[in-house]
N, C-alpha and C positions, 0 to 999 in steps of 0.2 A: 558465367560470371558469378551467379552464388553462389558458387563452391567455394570460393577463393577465399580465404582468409581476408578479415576486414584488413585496411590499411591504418594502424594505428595511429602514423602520424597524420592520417586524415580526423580522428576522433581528437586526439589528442588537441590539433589546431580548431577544435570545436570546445572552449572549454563549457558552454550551456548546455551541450549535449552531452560530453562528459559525465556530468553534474547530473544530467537528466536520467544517461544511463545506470550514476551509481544510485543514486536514490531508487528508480524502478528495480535494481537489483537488489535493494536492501526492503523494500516494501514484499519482494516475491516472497524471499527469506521469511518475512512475518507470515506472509499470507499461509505459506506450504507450513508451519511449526503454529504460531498462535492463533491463527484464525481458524485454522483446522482445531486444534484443539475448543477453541469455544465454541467453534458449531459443532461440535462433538459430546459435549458436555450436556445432560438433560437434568441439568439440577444445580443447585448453588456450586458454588466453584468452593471445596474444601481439603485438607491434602486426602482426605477418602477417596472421594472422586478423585484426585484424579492418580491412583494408586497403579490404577487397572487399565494404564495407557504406557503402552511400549514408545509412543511416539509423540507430540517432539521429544529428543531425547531428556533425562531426566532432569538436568542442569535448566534445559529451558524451564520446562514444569517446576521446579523449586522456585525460579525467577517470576514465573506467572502467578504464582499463588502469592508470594512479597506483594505483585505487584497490585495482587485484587485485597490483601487483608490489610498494605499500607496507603496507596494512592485512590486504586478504583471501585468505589462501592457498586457498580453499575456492570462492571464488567465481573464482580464480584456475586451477584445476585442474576446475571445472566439470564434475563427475561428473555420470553419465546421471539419476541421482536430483534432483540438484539442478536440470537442466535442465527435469527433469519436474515439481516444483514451480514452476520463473520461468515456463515453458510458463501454469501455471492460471490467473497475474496479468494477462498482456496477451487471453487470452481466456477468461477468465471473471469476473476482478476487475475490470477497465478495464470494460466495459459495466455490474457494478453500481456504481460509482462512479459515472455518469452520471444513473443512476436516484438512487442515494440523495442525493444532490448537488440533484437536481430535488426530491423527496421533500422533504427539510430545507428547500430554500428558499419550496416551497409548501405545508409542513404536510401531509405525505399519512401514515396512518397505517398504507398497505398496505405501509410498510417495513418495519413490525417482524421479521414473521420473515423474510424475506429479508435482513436483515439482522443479526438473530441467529442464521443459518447462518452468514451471510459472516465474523462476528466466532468463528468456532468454528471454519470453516475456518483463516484465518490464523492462529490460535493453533496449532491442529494442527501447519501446517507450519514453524511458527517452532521447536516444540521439538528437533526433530535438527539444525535450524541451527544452534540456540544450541549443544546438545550437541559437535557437530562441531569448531563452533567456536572451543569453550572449553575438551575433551579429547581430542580427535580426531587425528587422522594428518593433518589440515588444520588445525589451529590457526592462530586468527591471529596475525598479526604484531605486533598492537595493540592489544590488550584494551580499551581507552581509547573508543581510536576507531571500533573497532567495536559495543562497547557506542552509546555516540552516538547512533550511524545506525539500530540494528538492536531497542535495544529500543520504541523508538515503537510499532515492527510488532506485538510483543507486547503493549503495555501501552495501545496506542488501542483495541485490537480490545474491552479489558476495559471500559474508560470508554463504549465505541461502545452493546455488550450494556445496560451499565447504565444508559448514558441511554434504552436502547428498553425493558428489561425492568422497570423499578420502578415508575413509572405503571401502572396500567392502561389509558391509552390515550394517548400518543406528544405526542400536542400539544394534546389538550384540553383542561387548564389556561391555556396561552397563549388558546388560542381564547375562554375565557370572559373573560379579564380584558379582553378587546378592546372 
């Protein structure tokens, strides 16, 4: 039965899982491209730096540097803390994206708590970001725009929890009306 191709119209008649799927696929996306590039970085974020990186590709890097010399002084200045958090997301978040991504689209309910970790981790390290970022010696440039971007990271992980934690079991409801 895991071989099979998901049943789309079974995701499809899921629209919160949907949603949960694209957002974790667009969070991977970050993690494998900017988060690798900032835990990669051992020094301010400048186009020098980051000359001498074949990967993400180059369009991303032209966009990360906008985004650290117009919006984010923090991600800009990329202190050793911070690099140690982007560090967790290309290897440790990117591999459970994969999983939970598979999880959602075939109904597996051994996601819950691997993913009520996951959703507790990133809350965790979302709060000194925000902190930083909002009264910090790094304040952003953009309150605006970094809101935007930055509270998804906070506020998916809470929707993530509550779609795994209020059932008592992840997708067995679906499963019965089928």
């Amino acid at each position: 039965k895991d071989q099979e191709v998901p049943d789309m119209a079974s995701i499809l008649s899921r629209p919160l899982d949907l949603l949960i799927v694209s957002v974790l696929c667009s969070f991977l996306v970050i993690a494998i491209t900017i988060d690798f590039l900032q835990s990669s970085l051992a020094e301010e974020v400048a186009a020098e730096t980051l000359a001498g990186f074949s990967w993400p590709p180059d369009g991303v890097r032209r966009a990360y540097l906008w985004w650290c010399q117009e919006v984010d002084s923090l991600l800009a200045a990329n202190p050793i803390w911070y690099r140690t958090i982007a560090m967790v997301s290309p290897c440790l978040y990117a591999p459970f994206y994969f999983f939970a991504i598979y999880a959602f689209l075939y109904e597996r309910e051994w996601i819950k708590v691997p993913g009520l970790c996951w959703a507790w981790g990133l809350i965790l390290t979302m709060l000194p970001v925000f902190m930083e970022q909002n009264y910090g010696k790094h304040a952003t440039k953009n309150l605006f725009l970094f809101h935007v971007a930055y509270v998804p990271y906070f506020v998916f992980p809470i929707l993530f929890a509550a779609r795994l934690a209020i059932p008592s079991t992840v997708f067995q409801q679906h499963k019965k009306q089928l």
